[in-house]
N, CA and C atoms of all chains as a GROMACS GRO file, in nm:
protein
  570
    1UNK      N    1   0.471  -1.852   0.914
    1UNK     CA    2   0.352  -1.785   0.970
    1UNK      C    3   0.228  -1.829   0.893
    2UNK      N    4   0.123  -1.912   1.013
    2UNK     CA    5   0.039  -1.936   0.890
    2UNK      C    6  -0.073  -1.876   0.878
    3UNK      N    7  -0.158  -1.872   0.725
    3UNK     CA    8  -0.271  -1.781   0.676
    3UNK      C    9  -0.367  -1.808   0.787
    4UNK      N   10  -0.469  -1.650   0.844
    4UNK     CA   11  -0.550  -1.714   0.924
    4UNK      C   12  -0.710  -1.749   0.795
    5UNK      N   13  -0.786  -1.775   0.877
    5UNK     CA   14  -0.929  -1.788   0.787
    5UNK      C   15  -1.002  -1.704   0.760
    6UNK      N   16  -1.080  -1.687   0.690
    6UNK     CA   17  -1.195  -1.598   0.716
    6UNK      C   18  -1.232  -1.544   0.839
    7UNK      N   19  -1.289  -1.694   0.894
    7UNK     CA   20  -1.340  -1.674   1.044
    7UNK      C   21  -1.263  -1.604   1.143
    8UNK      N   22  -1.148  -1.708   1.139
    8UNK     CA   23  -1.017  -1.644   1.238
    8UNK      C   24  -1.037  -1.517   1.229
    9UNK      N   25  -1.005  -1.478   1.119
    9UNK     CA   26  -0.972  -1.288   1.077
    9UNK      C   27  -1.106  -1.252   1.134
   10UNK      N   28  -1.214  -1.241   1.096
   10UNK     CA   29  -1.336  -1.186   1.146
   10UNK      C   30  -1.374  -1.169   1.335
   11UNK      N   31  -1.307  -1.320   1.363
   11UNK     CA   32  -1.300  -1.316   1.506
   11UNK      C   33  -1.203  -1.213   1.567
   12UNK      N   34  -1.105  -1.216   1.518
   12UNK     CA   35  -1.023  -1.156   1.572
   12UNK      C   36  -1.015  -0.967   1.557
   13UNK      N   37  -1.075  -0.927   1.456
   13UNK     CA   38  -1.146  -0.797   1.417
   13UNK      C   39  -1.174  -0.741   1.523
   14UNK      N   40  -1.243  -0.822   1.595
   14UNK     CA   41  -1.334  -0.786   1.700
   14UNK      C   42  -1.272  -0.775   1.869
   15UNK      N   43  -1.124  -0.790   1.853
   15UNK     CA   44  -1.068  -0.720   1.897
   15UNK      C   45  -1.003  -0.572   1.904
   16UNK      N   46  -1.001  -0.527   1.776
   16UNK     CA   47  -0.990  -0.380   1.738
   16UNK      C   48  -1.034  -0.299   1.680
   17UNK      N   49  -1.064  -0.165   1.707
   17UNK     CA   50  -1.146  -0.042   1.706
   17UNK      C   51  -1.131  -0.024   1.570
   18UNK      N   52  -1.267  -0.065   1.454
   18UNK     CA   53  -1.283   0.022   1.353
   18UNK      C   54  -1.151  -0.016   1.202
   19UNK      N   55  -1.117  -0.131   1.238
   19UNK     CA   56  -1.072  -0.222   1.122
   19UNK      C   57  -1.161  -0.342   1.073
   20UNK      N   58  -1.103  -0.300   0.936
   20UNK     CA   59  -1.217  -0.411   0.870
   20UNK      C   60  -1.087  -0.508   0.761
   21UNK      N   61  -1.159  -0.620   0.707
   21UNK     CA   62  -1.077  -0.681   0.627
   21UNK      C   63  -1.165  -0.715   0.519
   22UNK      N   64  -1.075  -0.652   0.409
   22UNK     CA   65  -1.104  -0.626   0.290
   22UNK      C   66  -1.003  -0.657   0.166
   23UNK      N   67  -1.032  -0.727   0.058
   23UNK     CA   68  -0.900  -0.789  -0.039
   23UNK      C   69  -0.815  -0.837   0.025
   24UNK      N   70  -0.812  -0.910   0.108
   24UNK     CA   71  -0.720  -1.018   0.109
   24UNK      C   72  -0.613  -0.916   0.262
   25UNK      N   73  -0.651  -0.816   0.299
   25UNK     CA   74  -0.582  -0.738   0.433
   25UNK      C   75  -0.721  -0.687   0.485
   26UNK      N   76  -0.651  -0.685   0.647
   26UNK     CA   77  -0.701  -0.594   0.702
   26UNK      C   78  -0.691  -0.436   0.709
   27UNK      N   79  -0.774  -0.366   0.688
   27UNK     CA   80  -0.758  -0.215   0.733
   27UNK      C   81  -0.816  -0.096   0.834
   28UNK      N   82  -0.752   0.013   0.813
   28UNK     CA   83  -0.830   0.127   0.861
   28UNK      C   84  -0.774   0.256   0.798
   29UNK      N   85  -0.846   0.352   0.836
   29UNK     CA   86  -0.810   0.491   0.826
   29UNK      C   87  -0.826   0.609   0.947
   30UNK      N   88  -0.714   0.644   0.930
   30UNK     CA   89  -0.760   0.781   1.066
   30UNK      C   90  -0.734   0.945   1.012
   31UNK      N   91  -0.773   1.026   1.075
   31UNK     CA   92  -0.822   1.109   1.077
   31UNK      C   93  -0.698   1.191   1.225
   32UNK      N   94  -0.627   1.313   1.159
   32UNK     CA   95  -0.549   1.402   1.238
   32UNK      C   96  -0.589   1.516   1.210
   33UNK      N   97  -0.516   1.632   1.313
   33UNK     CA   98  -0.614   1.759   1.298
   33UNK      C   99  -0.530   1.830   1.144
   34UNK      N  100  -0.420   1.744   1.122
   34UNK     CA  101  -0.332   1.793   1.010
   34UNK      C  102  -0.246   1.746   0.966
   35UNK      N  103  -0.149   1.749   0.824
   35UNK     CA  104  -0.014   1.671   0.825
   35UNK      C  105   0.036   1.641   0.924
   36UNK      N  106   0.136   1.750   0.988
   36UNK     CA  107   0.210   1.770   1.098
   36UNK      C  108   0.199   1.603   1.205
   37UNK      N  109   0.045   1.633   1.248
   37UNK     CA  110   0.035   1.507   1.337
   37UNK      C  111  -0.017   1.408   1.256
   38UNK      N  112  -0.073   1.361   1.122
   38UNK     CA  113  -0.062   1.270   1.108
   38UNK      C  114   0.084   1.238   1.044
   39UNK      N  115   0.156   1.294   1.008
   39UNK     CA  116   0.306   1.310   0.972
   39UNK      C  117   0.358   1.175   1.118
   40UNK      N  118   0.383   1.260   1.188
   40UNK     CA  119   0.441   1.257   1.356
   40UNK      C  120   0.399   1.082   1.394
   41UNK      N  121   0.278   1.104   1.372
   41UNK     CA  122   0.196   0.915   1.383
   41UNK      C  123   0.284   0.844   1.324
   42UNK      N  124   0.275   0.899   1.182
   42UNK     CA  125   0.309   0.786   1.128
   42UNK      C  126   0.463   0.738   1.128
   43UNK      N  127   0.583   0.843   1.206
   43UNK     CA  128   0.699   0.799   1.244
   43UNK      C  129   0.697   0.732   1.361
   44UNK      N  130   0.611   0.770   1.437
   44UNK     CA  131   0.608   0.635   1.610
   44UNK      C  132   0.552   0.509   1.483
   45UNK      N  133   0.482   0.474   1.427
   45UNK     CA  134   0.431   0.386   1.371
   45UNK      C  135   0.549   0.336   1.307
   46UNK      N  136   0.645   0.392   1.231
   46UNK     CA  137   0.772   0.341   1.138
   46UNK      C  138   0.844   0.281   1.214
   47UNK      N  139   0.887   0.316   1.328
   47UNK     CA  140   0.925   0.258   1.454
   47UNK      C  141   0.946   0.148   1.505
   48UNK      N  142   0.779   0.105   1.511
   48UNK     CA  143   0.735  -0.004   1.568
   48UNK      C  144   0.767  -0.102   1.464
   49UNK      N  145   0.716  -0.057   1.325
   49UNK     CA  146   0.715  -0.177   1.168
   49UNK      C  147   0.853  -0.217   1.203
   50UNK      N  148   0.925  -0.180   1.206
   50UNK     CA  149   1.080  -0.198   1.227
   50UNK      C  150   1.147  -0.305   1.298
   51UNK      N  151   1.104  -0.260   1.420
   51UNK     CA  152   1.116  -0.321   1.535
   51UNK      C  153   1.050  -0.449   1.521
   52UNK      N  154   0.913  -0.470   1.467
   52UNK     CA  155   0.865  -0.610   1.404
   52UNK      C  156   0.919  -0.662   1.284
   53UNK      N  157   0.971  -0.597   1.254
   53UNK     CA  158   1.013  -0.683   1.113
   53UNK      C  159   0.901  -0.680   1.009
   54UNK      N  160   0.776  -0.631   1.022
   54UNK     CA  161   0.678  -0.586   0.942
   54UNK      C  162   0.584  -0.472   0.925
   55UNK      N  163   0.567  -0.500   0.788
   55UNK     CA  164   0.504  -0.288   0.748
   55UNK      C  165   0.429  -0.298   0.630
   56UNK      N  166   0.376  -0.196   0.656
   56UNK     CA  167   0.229  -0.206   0.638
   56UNK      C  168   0.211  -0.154   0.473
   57UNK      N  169   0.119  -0.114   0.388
   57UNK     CA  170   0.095  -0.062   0.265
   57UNK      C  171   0.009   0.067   0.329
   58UNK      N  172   0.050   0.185   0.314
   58UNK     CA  173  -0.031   0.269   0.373
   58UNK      C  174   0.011   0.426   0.302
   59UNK      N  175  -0.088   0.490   0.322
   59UNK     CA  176  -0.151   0.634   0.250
   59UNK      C  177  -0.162   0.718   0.327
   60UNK      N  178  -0.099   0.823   0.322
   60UNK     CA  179  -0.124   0.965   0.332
   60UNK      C  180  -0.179   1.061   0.216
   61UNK      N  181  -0.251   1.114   0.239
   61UNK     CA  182  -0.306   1.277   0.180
   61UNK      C  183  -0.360   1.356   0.308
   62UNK      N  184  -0.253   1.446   0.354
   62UNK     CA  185  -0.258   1.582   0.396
   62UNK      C  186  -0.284   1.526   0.561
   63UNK      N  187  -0.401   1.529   0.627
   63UNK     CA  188  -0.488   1.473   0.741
   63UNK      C  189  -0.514   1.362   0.784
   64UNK      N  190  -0.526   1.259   0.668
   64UNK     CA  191  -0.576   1.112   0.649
   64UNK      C  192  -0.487   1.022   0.656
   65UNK      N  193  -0.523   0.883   0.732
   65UNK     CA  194  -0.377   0.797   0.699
   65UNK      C  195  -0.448   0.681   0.661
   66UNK      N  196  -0.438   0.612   0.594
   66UNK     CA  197  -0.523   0.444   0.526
   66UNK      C  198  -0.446   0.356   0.574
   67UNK      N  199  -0.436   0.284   0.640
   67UNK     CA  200  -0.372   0.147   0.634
   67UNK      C  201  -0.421   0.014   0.609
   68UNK      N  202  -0.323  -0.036   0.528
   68UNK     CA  203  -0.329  -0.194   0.491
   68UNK      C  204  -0.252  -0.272   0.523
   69UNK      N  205  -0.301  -0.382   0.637
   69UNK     CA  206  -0.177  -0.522   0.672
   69UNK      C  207  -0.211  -0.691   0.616
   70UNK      N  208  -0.125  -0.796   0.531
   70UNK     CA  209  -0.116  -0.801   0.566
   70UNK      C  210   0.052  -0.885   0.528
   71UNK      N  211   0.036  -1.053   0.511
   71UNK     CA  212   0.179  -1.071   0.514
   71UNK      C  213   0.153  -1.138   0.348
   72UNK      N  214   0.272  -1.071   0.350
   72UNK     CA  215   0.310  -1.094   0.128
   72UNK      C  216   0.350  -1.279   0.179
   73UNK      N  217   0.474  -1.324   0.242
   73UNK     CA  218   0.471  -1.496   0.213
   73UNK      C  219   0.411  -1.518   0.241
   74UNK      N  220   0.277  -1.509   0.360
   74UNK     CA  221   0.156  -1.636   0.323
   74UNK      C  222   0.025  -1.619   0.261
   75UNK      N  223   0.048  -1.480   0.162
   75UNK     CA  224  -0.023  -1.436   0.106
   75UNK      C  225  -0.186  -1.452   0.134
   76UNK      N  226  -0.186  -1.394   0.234
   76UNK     CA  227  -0.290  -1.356   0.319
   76UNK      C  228  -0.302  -1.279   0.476
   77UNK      N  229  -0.346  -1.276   0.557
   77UNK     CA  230  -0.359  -1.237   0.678
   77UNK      C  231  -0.279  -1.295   0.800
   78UNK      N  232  -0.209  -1.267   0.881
   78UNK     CA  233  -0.190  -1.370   0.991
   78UNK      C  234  -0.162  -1.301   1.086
   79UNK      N  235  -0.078  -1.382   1.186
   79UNK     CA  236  -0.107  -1.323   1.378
   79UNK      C  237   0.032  -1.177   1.347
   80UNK      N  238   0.064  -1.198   1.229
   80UNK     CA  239   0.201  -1.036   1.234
   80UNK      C  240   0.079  -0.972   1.207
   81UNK      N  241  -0.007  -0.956   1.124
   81UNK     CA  242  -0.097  -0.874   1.108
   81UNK      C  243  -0.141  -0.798   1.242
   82UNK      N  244  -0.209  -0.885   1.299
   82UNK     CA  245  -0.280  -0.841   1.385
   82UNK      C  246  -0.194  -0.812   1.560
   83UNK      N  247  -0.089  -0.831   1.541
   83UNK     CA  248   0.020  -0.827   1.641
   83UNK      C  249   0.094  -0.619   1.607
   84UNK      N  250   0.088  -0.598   1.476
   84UNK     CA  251   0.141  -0.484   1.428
   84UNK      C  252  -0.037  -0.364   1.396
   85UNK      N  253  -0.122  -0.451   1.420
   85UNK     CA  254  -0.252  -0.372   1.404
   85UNK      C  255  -0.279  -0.311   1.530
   86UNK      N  256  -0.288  -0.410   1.687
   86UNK     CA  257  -0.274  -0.411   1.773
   86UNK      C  258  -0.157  -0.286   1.855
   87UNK      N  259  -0.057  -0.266   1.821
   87UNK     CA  260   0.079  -0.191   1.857
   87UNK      C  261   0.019  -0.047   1.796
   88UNK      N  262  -0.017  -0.031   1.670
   88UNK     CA  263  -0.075   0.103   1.614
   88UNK      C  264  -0.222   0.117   1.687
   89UNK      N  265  -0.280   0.080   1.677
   89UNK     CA  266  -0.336   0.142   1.786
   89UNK      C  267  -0.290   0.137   1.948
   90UNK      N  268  -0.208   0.119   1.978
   90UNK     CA  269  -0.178   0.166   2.110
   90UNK      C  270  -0.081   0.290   2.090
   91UNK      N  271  -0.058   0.285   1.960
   91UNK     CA  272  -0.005   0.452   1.978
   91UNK      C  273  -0.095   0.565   1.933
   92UNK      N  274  -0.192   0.500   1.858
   92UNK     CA  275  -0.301   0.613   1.823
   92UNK      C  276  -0.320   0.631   1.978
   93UNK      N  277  -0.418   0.555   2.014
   93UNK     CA  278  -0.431   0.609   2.142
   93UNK      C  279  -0.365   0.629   2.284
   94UNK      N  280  -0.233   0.644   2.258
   94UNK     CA  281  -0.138   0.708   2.346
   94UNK      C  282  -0.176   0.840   2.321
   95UNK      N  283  -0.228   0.907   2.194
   95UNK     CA  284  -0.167   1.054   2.182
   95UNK      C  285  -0.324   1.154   2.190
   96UNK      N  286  -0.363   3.068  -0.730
   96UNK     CA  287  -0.256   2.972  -0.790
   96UNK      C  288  -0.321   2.901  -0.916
   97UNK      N  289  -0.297   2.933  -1.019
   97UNK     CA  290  -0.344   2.881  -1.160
   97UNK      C  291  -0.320   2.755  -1.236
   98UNK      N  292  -0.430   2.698  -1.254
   98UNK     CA  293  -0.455   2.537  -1.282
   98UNK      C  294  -0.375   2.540  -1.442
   99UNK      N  295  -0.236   2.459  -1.472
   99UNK     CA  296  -0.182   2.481  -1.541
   99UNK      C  297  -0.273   2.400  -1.674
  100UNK      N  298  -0.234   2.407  -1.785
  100UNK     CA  299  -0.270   2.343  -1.872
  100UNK      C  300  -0.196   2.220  -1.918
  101UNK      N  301  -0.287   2.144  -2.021
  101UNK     CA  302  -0.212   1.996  -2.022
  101UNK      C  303  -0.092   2.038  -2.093
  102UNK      N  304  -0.051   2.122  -2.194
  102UNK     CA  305   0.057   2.158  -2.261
  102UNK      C  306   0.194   2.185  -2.176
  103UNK      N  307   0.136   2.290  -2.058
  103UNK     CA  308   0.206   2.406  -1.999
  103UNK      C  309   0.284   2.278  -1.901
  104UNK      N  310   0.175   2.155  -1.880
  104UNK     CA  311   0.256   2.077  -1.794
  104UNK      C  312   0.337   1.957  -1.818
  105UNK      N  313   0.329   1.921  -1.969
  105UNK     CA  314   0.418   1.818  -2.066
  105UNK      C  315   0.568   1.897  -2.051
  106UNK      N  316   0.530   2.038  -2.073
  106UNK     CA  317   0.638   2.121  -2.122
  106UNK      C  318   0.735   2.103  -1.963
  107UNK      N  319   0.674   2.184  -1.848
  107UNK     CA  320   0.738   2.146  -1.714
  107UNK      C  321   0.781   1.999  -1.702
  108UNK      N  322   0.728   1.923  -1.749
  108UNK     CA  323   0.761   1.779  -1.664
  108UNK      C  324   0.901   1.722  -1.738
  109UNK      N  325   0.921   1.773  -1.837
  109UNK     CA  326   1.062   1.749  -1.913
  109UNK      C  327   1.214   1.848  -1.812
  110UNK      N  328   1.177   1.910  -1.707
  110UNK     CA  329   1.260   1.963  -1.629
  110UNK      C  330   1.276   1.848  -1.522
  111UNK      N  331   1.192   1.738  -1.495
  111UNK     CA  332   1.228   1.629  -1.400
  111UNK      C  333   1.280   1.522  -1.462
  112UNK      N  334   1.285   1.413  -1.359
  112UNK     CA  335   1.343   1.271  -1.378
  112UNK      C  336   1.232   1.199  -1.339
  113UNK      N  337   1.144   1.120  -1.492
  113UNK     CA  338   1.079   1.032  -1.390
  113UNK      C  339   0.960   1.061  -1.349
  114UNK      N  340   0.878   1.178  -1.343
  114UNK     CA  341   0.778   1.225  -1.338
  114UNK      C  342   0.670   1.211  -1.429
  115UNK      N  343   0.564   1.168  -1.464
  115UNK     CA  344   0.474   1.160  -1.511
  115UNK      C  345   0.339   1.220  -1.474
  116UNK      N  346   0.244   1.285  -1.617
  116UNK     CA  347   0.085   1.364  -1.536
  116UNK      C  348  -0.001   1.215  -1.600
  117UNK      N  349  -0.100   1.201  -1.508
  117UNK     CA  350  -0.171   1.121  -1.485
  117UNK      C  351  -0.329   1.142  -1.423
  118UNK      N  352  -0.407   1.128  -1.484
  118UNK     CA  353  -0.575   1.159  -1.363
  118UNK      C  354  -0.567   1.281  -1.274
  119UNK      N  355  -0.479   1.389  -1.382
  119UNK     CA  356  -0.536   1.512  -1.292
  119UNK      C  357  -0.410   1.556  -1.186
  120UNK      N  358  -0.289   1.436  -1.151
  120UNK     CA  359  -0.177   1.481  -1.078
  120UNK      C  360  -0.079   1.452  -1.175
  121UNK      N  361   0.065   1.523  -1.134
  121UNK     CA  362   0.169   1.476  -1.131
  121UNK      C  363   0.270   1.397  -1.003
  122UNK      N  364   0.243   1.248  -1.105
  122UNK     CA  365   0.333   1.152  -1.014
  122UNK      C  366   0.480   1.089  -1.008
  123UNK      N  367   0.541   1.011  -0.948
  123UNK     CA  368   0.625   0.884  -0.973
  123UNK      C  369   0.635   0.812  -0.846
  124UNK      N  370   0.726   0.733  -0.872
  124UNK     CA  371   0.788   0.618  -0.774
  124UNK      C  372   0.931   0.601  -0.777
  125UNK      N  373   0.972   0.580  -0.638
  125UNK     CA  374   1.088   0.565  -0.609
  125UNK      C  375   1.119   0.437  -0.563
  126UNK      N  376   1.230   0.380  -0.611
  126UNK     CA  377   1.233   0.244  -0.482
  126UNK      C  378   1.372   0.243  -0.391
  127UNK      N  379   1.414   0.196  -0.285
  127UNK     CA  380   1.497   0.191  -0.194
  127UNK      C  381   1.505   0.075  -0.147
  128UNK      N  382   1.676   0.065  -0.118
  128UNK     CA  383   1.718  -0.053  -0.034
  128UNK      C  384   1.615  -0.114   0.030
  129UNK      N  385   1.530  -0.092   0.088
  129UNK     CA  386   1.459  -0.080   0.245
  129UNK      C  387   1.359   0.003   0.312
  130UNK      N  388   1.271  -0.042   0.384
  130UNK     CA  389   1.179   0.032   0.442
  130UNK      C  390   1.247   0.135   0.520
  131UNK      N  391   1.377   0.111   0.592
  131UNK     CA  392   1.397   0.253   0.651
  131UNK      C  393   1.446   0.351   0.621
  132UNK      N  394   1.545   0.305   0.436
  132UNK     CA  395   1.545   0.428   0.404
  132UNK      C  396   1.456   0.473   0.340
  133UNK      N  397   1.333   0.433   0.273
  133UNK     CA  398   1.207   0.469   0.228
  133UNK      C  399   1.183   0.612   0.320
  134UNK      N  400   1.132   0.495   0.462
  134UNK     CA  401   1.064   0.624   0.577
  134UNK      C  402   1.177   0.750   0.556
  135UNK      N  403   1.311   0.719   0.641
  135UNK     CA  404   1.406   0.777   0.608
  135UNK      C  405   1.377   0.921   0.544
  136UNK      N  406   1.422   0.869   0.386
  136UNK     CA  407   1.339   1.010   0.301
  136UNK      C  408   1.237   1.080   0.298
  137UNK      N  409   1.140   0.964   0.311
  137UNK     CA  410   0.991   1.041   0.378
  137UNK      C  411   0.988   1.156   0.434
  138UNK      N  412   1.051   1.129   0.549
  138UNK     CA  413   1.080   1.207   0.644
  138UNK      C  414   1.138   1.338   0.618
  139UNK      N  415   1.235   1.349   0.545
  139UNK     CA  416   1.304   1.454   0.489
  139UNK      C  417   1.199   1.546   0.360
  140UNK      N  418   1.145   1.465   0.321
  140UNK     CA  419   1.023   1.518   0.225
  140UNK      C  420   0.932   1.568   0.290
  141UNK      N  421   0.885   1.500   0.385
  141UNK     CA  422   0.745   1.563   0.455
  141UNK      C  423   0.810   1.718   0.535
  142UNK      N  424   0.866   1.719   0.578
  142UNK     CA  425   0.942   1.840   0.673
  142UNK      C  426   0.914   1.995   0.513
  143UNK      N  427   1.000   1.960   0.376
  143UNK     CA  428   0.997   2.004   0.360
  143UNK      C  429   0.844   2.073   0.259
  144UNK      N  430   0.748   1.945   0.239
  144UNK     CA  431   0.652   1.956   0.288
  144UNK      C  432   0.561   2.074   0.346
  145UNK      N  433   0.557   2.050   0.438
  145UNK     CA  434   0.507   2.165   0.542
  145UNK      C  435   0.572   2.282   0.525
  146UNK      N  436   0.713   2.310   0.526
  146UNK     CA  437   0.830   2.442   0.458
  146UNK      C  438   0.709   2.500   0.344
  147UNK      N  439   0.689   2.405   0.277
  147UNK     CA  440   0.641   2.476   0.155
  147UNK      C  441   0.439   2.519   0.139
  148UNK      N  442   0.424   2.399   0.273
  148UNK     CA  443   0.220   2.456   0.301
  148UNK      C  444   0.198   2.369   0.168
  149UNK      N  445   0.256   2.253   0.154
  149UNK     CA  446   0.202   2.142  -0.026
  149UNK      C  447   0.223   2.036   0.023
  150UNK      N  448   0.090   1.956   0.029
  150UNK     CA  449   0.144   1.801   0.086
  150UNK      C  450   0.117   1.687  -0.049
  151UNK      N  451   0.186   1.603  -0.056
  151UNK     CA  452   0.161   1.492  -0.141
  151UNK      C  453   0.024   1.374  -0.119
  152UNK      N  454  -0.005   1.308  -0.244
  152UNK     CA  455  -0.093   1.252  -0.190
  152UNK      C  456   0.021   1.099  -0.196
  153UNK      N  457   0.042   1.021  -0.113
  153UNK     CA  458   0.203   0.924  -0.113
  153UNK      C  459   0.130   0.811  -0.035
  154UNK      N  460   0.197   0.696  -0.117
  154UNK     CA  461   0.177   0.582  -0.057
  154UNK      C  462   0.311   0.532  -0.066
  155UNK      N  463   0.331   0.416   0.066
  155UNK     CA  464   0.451   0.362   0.098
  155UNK      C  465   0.420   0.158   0.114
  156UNK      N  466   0.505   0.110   0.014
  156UNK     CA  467   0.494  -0.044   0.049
  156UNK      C  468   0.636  -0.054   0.073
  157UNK      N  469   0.682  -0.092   0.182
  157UNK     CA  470   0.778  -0.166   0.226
  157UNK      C  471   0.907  -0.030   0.134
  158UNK      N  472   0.966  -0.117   0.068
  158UNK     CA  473   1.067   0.015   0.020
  158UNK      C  474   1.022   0.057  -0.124
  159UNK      N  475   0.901   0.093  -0.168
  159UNK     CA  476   0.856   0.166  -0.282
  159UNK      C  477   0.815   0.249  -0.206
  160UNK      N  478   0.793   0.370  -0.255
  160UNK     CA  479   0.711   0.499  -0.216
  160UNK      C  480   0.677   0.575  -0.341
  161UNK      N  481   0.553   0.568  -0.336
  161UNK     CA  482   0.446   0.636  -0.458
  161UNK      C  483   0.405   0.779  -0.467
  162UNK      N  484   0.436   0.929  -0.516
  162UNK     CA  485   0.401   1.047  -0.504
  162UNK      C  486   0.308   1.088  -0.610
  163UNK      N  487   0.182   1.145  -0.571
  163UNK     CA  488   0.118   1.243  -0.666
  163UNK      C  489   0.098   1.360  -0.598
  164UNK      N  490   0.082   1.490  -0.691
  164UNK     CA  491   0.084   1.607  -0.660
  164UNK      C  492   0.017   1.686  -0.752
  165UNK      N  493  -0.087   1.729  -0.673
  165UNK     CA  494  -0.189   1.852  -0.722
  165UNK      C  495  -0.223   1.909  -0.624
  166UNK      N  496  -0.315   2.055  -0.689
  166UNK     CA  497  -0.351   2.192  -0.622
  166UNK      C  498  -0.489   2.170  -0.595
  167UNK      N  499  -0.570   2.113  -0.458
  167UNK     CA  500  -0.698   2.091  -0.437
  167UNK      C  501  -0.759   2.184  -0.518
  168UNK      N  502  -0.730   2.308  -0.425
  168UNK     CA  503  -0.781   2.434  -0.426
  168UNK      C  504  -0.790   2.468  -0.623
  169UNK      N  505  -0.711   2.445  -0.677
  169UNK     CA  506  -0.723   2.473  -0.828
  169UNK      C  507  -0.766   2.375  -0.914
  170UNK      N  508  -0.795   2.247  -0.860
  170UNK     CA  509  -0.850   2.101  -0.922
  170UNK      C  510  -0.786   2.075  -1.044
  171UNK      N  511  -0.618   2.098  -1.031
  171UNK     CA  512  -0.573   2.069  -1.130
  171UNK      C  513  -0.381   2.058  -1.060
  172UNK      N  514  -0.348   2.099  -1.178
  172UNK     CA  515  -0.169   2.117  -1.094
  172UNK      C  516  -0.100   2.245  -1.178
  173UNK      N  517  -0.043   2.295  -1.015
  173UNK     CA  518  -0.017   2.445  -1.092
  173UNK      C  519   0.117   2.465  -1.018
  174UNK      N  520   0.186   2.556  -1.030
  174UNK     CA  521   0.322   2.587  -0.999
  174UNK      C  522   0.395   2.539  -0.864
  175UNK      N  523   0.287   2.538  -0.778
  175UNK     CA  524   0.298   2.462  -0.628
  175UNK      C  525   0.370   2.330  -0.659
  176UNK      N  526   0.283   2.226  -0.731
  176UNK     CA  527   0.314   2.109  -0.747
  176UNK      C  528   0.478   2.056  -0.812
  177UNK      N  529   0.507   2.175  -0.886
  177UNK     CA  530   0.634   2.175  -0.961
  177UNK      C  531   0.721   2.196  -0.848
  178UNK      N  532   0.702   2.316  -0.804
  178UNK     CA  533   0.806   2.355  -0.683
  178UNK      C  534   0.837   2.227  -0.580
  179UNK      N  535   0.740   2.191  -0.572
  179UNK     CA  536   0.734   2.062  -0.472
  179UNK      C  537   0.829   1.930  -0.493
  180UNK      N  538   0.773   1.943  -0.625
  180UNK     CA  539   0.836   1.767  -0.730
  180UNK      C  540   1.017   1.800  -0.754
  181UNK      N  541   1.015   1.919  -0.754
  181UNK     CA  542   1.158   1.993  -0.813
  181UNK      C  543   1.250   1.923  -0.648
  182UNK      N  544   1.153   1.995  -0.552
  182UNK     CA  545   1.227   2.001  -0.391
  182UNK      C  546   1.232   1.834  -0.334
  183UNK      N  547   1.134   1.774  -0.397
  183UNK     CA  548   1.183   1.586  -0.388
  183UNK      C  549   1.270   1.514  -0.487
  184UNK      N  550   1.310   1.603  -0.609
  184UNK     CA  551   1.361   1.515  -0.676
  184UNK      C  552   1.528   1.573  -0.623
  185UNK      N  553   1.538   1.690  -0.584
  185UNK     CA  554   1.692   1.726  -0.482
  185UNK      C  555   1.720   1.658  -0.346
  186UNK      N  556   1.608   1.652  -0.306
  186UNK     CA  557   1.592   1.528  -0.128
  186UNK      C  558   1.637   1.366  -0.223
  187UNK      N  559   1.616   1.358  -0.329
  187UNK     CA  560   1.618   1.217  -0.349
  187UNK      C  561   1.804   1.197  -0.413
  188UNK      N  562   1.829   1.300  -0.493
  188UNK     CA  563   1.925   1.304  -0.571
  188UNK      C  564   2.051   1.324  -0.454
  189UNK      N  565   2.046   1.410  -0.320
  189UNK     CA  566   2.104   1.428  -0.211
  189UNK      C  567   2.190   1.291  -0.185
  190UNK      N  568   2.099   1.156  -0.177
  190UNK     CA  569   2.119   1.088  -0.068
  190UNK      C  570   2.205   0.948  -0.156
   0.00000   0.00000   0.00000
């Protein structure tokens, strides 16, 4: 899988809602009305990592969820990134 | 719920495995086969979690999973946090 570029990554950003790329991954953070549902997210989300074969570096405290993608062998960014960035938000906004 | 002292919580943390106070929480890390038994436990933690109204502040890479635990509300760590660390280190010892 190979590293994308700067550019690449920046272009491609701009396909999804409110991620940015920062140190060497892309990220975001969201916002639930509570554990419970950001709990609940983040098992449809475990799901999917699975099912791709890739997963993410990511944070919970209480409401909040942080995520960071992207791939450790090409130690940088690439299309799993943004293929597993892509899938989470289609379940954020399923719900 | 009363913000324990640094003594009161050297003294508690010798009742765990592995636990360390650090910047105000008490933390550790676990590692696992695998991301799914990571989530896996997660899962079993967060449930009890909510049982108890105490959420962790937890990060997950692939099969590490990172816990700290403090009392917002007391800006420190007080008996909550113990009860908590006590009820993950039996979810962990379980499996």
């Amino acid at each position: 899988m190979k590293k994308l570029s700067d550019s690449e990554i920046n272009e491609k950003l701009q396909d999804l809602e409110g991620w940015d790329y920062n140190n060497g991954a892309i990220e975001t953070t969201f916002e639930f009305h509570n554990f419970k549902e950001a709990f609940s997210t983040m098992t449809r989300i475990a799901f999917e990592c699975e099912a791709q074969n890739h997963h993410p570096d990511w944070q919970n405290v209480y409401n909040t969820l942080s995520i960071r993608l992207n791939t450790h062998d090409a130690d940088g960014v690439t299309e799993k990134d943004f293929k597993l960035a892509k899938s989470i938000e289609e379940i954020i906004e399923s719900e």
